[in-house]
FIKOLTI-726420 format. One record per residue (C-alpha): residue number from 1; residue in one letter; y, z, x. Coordinates in steps of 0.05 Angstrom, whole numbers, padded with zeros to 5 digits, always signed. Layout:
% residues N
R     n   res        Y        Z        X
R   NUM     a        Y        Z        X
...
//
This chain:
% residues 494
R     n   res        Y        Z        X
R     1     x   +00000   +00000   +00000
R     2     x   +00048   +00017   +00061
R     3     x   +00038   -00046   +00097
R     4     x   +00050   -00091   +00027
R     5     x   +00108   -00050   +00013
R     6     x   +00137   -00068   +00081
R     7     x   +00133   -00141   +00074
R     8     x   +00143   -00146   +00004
R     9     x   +00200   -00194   -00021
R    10     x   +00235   -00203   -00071
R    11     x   +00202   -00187   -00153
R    12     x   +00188   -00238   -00195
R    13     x   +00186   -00214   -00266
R    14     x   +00158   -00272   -00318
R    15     x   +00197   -00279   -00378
R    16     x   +00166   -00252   -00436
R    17     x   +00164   -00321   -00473
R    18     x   +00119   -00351   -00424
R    19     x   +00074   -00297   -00424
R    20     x   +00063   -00310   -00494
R    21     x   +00053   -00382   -00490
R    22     x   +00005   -00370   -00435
R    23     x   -00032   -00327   -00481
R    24     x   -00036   -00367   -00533
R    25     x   -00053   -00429   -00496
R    26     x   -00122   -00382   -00460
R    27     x   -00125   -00362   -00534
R    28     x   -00131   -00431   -00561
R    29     x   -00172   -00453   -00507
R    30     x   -00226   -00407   -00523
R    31     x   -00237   -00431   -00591
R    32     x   -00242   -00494   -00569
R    33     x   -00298   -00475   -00520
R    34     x   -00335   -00426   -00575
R    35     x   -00325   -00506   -00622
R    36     x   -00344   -00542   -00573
R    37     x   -00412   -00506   -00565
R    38     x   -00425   -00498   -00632
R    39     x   -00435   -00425   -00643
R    40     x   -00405   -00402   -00714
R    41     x   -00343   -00357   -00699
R    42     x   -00363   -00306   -00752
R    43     x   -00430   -00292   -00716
R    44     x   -00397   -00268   -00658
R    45     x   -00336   -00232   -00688
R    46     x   -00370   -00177   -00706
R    47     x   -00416   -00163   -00649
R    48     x   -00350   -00155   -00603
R    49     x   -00300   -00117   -00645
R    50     x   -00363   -00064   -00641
R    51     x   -00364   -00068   -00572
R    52     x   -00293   -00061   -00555
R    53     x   -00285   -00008   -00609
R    54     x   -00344   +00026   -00572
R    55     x   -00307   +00013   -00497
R    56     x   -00249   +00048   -00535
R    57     x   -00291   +00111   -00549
R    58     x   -00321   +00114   -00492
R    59     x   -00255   +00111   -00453
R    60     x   -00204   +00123   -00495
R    61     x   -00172   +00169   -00444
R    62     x   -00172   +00124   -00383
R    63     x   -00147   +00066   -00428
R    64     x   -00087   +00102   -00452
R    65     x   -00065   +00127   -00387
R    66     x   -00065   +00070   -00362
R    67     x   -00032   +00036   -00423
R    68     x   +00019   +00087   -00402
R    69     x   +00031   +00078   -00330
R    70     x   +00035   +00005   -00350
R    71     x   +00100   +00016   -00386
R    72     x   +00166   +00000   -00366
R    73     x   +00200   +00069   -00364
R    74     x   +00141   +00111   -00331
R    75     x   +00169   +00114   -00259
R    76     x   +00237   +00142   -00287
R    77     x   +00197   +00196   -00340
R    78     x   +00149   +00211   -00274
R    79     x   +00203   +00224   -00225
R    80     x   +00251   +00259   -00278
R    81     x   +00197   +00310   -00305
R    82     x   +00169   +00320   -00225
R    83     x   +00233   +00345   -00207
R    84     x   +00240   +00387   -00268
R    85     x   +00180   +00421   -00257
R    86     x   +00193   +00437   -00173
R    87     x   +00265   +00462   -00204
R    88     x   +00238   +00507   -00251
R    89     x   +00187   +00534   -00202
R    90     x   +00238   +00542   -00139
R    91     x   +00281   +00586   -00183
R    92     x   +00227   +00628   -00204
R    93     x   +00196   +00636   -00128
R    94     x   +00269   +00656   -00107
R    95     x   +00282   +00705   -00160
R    96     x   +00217   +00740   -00141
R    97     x   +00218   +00729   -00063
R    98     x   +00291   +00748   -00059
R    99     x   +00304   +00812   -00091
R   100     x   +00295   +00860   -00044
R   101     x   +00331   +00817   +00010
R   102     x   +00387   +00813   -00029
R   103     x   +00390   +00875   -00053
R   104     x   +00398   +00897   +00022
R   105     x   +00449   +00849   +00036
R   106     x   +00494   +00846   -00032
R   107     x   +00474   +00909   -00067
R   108     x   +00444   +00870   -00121
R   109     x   +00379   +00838   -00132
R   110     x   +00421   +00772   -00164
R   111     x   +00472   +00758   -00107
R   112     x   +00420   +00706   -00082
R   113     x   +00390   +00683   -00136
R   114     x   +00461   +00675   -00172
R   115     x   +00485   +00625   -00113
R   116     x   +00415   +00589   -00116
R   117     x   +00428   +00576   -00185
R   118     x   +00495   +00557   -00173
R   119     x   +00479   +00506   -00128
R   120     x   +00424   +00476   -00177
R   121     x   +00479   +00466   -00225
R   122     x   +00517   +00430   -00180
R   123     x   +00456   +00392   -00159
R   124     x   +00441   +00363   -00227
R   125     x   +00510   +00348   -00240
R   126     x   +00500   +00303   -00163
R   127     x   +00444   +00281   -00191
R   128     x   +00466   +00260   -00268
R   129     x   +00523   +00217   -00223
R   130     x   +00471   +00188   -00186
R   131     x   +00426   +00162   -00239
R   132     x   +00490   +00134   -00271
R   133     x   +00520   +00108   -00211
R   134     x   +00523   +00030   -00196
R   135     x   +00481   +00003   -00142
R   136     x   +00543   -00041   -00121
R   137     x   +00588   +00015   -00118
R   138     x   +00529   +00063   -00079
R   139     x   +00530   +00004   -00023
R   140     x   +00595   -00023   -00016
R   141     x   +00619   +00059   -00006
R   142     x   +00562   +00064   +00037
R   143     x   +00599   +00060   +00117
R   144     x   +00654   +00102   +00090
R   145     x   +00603   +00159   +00058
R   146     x   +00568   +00152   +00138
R   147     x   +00630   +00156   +00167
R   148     x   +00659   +00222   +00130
R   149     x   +00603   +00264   +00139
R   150     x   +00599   +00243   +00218
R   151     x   +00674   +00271   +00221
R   152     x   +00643   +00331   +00182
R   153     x   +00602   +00346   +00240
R   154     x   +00648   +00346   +00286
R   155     x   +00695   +00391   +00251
R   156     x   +00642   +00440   +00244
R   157     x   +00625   +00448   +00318
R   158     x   +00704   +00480   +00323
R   159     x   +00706   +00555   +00332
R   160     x   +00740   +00584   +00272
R   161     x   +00728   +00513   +00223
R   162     x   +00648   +00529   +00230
R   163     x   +00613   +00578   +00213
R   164     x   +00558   +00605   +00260
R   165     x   +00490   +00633   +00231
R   166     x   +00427   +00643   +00265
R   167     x   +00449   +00619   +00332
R   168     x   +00472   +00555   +00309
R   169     x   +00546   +00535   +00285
R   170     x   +00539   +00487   +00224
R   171     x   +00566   +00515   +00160
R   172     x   +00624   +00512   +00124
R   173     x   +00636   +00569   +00084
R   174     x   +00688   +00564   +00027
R   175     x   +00694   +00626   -00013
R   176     x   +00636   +00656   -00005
R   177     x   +00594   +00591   -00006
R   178     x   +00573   +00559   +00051
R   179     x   +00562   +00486   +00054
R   180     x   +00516   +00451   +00119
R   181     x   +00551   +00381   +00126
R   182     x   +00487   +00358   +00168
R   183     x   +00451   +00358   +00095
R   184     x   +00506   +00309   +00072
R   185     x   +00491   +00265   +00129
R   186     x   +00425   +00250   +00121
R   187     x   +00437   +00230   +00054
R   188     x   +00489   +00188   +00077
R   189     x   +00459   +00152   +00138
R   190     x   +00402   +00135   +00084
R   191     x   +00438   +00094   +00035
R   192     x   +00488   +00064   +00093
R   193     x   +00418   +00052   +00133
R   194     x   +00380   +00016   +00069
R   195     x   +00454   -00027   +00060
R   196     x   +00454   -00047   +00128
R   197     x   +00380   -00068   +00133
R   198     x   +00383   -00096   +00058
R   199     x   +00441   -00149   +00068
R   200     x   +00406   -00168   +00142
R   201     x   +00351   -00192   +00095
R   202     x   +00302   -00141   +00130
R   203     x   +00242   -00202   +00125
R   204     x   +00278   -00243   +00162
R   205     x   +00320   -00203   +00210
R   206     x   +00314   -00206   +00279
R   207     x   +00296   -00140   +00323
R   208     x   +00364   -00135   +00352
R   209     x   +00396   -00148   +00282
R   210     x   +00352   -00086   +00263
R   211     x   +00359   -00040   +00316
R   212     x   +00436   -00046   +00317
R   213     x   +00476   -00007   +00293
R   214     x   +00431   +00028   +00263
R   215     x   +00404   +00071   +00326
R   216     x   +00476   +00069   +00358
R   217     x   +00489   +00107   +00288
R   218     x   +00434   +00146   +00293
R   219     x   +00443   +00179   +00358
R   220     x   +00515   +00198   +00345
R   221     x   +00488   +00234   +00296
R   222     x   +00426   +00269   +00314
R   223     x   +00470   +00294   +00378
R   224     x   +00520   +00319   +00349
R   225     x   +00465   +00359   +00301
R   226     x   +00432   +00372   +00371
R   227     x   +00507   +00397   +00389
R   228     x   +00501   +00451   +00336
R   229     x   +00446   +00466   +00358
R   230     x   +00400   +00451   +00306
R   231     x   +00325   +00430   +00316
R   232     x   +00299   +00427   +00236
R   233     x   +00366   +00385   +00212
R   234     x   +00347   +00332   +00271
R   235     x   +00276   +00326   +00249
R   236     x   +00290   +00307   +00187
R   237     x   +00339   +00257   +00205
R   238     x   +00292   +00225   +00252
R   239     x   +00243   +00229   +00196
R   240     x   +00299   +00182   +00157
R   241     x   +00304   +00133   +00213
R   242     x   +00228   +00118   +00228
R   243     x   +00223   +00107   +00142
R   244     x   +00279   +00056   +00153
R   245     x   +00250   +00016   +00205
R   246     x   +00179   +00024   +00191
R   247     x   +00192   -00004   +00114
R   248     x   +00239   -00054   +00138
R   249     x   +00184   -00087   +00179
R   250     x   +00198   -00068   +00244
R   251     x   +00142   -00099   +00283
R   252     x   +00082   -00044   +00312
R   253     x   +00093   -00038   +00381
R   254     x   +00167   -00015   +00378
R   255     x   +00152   +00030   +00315
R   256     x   +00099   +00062   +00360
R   257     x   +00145   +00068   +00414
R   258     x   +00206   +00099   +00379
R   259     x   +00158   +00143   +00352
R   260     x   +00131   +00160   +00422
R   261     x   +00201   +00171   +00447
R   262     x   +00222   +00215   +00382
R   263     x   +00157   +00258   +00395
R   264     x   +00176   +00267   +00472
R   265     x   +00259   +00286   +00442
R   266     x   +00237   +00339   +00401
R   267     x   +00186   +00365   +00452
R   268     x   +00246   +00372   +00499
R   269     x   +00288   +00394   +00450
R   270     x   +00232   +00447   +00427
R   271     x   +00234   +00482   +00501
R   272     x   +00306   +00474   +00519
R   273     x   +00332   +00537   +00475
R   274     x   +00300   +00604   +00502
R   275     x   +00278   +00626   +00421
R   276     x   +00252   +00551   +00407
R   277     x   +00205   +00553   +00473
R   278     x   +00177   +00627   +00444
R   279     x   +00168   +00596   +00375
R   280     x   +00126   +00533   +00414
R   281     x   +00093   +00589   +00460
R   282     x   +00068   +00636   +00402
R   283     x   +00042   +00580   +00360
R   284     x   -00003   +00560   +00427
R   285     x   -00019   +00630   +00429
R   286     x   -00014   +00680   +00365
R   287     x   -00037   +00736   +00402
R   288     x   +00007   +00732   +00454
R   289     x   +00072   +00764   +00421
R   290     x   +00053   +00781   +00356
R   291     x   +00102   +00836   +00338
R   292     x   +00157   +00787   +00376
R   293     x   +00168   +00717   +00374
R   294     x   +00106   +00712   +00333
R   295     x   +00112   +00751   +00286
R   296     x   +00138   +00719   +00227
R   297     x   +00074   +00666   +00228
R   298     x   +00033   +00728   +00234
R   299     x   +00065   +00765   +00174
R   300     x   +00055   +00694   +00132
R   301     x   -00025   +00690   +00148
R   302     x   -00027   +00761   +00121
R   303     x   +00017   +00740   +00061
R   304     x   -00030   +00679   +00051
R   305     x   -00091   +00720   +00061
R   306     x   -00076   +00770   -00001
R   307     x   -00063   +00718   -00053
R   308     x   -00137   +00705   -00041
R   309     x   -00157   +00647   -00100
R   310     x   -00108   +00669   -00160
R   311     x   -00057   +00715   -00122
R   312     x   -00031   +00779   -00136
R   313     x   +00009   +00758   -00198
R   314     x   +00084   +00732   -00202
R   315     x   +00131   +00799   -00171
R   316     x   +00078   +00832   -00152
R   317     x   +00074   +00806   -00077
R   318     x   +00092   +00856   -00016
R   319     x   +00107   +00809   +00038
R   320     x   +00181   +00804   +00013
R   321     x   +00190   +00878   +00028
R   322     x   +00219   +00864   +00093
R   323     x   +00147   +00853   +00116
R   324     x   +00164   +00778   +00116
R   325     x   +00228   +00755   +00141
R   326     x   +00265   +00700   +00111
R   327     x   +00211   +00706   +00055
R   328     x   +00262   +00669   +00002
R   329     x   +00272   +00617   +00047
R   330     x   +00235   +00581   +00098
R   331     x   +00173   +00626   +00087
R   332     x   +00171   +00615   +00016
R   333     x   +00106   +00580   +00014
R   334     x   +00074   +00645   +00040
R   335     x   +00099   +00684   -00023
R   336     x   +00078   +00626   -00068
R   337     x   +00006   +00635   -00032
R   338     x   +00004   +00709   -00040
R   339     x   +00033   +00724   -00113
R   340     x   -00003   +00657   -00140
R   341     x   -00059   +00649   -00099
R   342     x   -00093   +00586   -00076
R   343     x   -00090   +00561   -00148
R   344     x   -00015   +00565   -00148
R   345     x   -00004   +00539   -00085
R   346     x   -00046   +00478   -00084
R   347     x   -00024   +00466   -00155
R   348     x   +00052   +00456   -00117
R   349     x   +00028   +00416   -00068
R   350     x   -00006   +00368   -00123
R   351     x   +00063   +00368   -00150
R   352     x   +00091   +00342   -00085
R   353     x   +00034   +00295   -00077
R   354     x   +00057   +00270   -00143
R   355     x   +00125   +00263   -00127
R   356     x   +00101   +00222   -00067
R   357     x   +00067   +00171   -00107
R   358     x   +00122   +00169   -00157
R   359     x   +00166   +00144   -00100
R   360     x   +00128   +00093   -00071
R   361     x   +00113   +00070   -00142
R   362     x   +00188   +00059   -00155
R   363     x   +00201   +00022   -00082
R   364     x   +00140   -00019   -00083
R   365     x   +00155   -00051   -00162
R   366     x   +00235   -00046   -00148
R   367     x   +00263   -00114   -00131
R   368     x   +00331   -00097   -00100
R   369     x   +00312   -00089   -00028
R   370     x   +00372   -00039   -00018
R   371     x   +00330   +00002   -00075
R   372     x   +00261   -00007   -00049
R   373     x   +00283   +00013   +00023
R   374     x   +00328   +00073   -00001
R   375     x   +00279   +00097   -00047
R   376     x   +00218   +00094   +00012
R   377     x   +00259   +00135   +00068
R   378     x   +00272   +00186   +00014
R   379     x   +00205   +00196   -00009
R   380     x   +00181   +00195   +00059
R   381     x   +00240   +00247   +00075
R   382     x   +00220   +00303   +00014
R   383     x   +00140   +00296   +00028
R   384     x   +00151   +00301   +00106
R   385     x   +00194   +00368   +00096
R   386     x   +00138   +00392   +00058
R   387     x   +00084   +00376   +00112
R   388     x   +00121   +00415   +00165
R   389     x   +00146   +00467   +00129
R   390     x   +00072   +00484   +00090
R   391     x   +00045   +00462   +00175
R   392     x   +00090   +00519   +00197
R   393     x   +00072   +00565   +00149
R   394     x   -00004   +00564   +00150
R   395     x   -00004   +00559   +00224
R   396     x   -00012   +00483   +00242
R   397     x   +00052   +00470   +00272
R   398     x   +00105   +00507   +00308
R   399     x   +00166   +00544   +00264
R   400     x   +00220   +00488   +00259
R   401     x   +00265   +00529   +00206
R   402     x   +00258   +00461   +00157
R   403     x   +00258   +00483   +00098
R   404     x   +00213   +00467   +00027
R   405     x   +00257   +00422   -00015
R   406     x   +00274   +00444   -00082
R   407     x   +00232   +00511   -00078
R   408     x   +00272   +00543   -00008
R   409     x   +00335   +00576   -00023
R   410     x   +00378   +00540   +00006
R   411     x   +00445   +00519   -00039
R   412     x   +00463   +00455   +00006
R   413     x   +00402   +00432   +00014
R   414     x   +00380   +00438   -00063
R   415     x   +00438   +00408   -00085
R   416     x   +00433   +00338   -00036
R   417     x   +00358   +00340   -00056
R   418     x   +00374   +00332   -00123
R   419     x   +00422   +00279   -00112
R   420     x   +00375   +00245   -00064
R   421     x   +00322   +00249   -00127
R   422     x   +00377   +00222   -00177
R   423     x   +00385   +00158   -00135
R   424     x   +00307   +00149   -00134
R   425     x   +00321   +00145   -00213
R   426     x   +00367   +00109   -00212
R   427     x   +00327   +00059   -00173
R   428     x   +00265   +00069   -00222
R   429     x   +00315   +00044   -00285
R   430     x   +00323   -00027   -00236
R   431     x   +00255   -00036   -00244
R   432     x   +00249   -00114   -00266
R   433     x   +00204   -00091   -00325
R   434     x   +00259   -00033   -00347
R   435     x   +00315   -00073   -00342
R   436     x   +00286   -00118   -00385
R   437     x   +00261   -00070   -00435
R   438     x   +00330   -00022   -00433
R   439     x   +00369   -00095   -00443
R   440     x   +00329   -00119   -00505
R   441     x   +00347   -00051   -00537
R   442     x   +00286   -00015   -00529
R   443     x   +00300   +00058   -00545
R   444     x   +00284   +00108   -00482
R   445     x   +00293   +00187   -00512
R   446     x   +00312   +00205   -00438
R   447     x   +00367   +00143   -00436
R   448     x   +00400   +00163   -00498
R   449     x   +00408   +00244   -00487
R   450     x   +00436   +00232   -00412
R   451     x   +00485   +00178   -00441
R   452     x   +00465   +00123   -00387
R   453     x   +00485   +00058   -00381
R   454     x   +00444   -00002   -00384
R   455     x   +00423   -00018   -00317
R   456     x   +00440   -00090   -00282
R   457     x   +00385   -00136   -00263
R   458     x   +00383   -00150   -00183
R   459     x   +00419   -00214   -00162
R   460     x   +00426   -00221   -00083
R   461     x   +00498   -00214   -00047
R   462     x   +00542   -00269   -00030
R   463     x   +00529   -00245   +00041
R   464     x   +00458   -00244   +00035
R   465     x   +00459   -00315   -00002
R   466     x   +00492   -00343   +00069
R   467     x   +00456   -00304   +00110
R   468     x   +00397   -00338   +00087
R   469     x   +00424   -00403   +00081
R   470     x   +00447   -00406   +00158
R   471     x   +00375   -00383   +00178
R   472     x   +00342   -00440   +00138
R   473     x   +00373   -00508   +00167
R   474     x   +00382   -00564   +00114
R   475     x   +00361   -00619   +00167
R   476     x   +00297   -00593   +00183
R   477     x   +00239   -00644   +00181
R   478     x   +00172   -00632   +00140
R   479     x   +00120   -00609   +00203
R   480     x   +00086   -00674   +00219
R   481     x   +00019   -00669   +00201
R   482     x   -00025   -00663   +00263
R   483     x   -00065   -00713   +00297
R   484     x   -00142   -00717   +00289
R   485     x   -00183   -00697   +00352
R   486     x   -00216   -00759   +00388
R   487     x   -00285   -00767   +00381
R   488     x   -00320   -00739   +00444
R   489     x   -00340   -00795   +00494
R   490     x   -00407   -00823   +00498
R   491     x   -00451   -00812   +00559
R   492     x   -00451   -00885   +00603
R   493     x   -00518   -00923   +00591
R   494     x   -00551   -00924   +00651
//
């Protein structure tokens, strides 16, 4: 599915009268055959309605679902619903794994939970914009969105405009809400990446036509992340980069090879700070500093290790009580493990799995190559936070401090999340199939309580237009065809 959604060009939807013509044409054809061999039609009526209304008990089920993934609006209900449900359950698991935190910090058991919710207000307002906004608008904003939050970055590396937390400096903190700018830029460096690639026609583009600006972009970036410092905020925008050039088709041996080269930059990166090395040196070795640098990975196996199968029941976990630290945040999948036990947290992880597919479902039918692109390097952003921040927290990787989207508390990062998740709908409702059906007044429930607009149907850029028209010369020949082999010579008579 990867390597088709890589090449794959532009949709072709058929139009819905020739689909019916066609249909009636095999239709007709097929009486003429049953005519045509003589075979009275009302003998074999009856023996295949039974049949088929036999197939229809028999699988009733499997039909109707996939009657239902069939139609036209499914990626939008799928991706809409998905996050619903990880919304719902990240406010839950911070309520219950951040009361006694907060109640140390702010004197109430709320004063986290409050801002959380805060921020997931403002997150579905980002992300009710995003479903409405237009993809022309979303791309020709795109350099100027890239270029605000890279001044952002800066700004937040001077002493007295940046906040400093946990060693690193890169919050803004407005009263009493802070705001990490490096979460804005990912977002942004996304949509300006899928523009860039989109309009080079990505099928056709040549590698240095890929590879700048894009990287040139990139690294400004990522080191000025580096700058704050910040080891979890440049994984995941690495994570965004490889997405763009891997679904844009950049060719195997120079994927491999920037992913080589990213593995060896955040190994470096990973022992050039002093309390990243002990984080790298405890995962090698658990035993080595356990009530040190190793400790919080310890305290998360225990937490894991209670839950057992069905978990100690929702508040009832003890990790949280300062056994665990940063238990409503990056550690959060260790509470989910203990209070809900296995069943709760592999239950999540289905959910992510879903979201996964849901996302490659939208890029690989959408026929905007901007979408399809965009769409990709988010999914493949959200499900690879989730692998290293579940790696971390079971034990498979080192701690990175990334944190689980949409369940973490963590107001910045929920809130571009859910805007990041709003563009992915927006992108499912430019689906050939739901533009069509949205545009010949089909009713959607979902459509009419958000008040959206009917979506446009995808029709390629003036720039792309000439782009493609200088790569394909008007003068060029049809290939010759090619000359038969000669016949091989006979052997002199002697």
């Amino acid at each position: 599915m990867l390597s088709r959604l890589r090449r794959r060009g532009s949709a072709q939807t058929p139009d819905v009268a020739d689909t019916s013509e066609a249909t009636d044409t095999a239709q007709g054809a097929e009486v003429d055959v049953v005519d045509a061999a003589g075979a009275p039609a009302d003998d074999t009526t009856e023996p295949v309605a039974t049949a088929e209304a036999a197939a229809k008990h028999r699988f009733g089920v499997p039909r109707k679902f996939g009657t239902w993934l069939g139609r036209p609006m499914t990626s939008f209900h799928l991706i809409v619903s998905v996050a619903a449900l990880l919304v719902s359950l990240g406010l839950i698991m911070v309520l219950s794994a951040s009361g006694v935190h907060s109640y140390d910090e702010d004197g109430s058991p709320w004063a986290i939970f409050g801002r959380q919710v805060l921020w997931t207000i403002v997150g579905l307002v980002g992300f009710w914009i995003a479903v409405r906004m237009p993809v022309s608008f979303l791309r020709n904003t795109a350099f100027a969105g890239f270029a605000i939050t890279v001044v952002m970055l800066v700004l937040v590396l001077i002493p007295g405009i940046g906040h400093e937390s946990n060693g690193a400096r890169g919050w803004f903190v407005v009263a009493g809400l802070s705001m990490q700018p490096s979460e804005l830029t990912k977002i942004a460096f996304a949509i300006w990446g899928a523009h860039i690639l989109a309009t080079r026609r990505m099928e056709q583009a040549s590698l240095r036509e890929m590879l700048i600006p894009l990287i040139p972009a990139a690294v400004i970036a990522l080191a000025l992340i580096v700058a704050q410092p910040d080891l979890g905020q440049t994984v995941s925008m690495g994570i965004i980069l490889l997405a763009l050039l891997w679904y844009a088709g950049l060719p195997l041996k120079v994927f491999v090879s920037s992913l080589l080269a990213a593995v060896g930059a955040a190994a470096v990166l990973a022992v050039s700070e002093g309390y990243r090395s002990d984080r790298v040196r405890s995962w090698l070795d658990p035993g080595a500093d356990a009530q040190g640098s190793g400790y919080q990975a310890r305290q998360a196996k225990f937490a894991l290790a209670n839950g057992g199968v069905f978990g100690d029941g929702l508040g009832q976990g003890t990790a949280k009580w300062n056994y665990l630290p940063n238990a409503h945040n990056d550690f959060i999948f260790a509470i989910i493990g203990e209070e809900l036990g296995f069943v709760g947290a592999f239950g999540l992880l289905a959910l992510f799995g879903l979201f996964g597919y849901t996302g490659m479902r939208i890029a690989k039918r959408s026929a905007d190559p901007f979408l399809r692109l965009l769409t990709a390097a988010a999914t493949m952003w959200v499900v690879g936070q989730v692998f290293i921040n579940v790696g971390y927290v079971i034990g498979l990787l080192p701690v990175t401090g990334i944190q689980l989207p949409l369940i973490s508390a963590g107001g910045t990062s929920t809130a571009t999340t859910l805007f990041m998740i709003g563009l992915m709908a927006n992108a499912a409702r430019h689906e050939p199939e739901a533009v069509a059906a949205l545009r010949a007044g089909r009713e959607d429930r979902m459509n009419r309580v958000l008040r959206l607009p009917l979506p446009e149907a995808y029709v390629p850029s003036r720039v792309e237009v000439l782009r493609d028209r200088l790569r394909t010369k008007p003068g060029d020949k049809a290939a010759k065809p090619a000359k038969p082999a000669r016949p091989p010579r006979q052997a002199a008579k002697k």
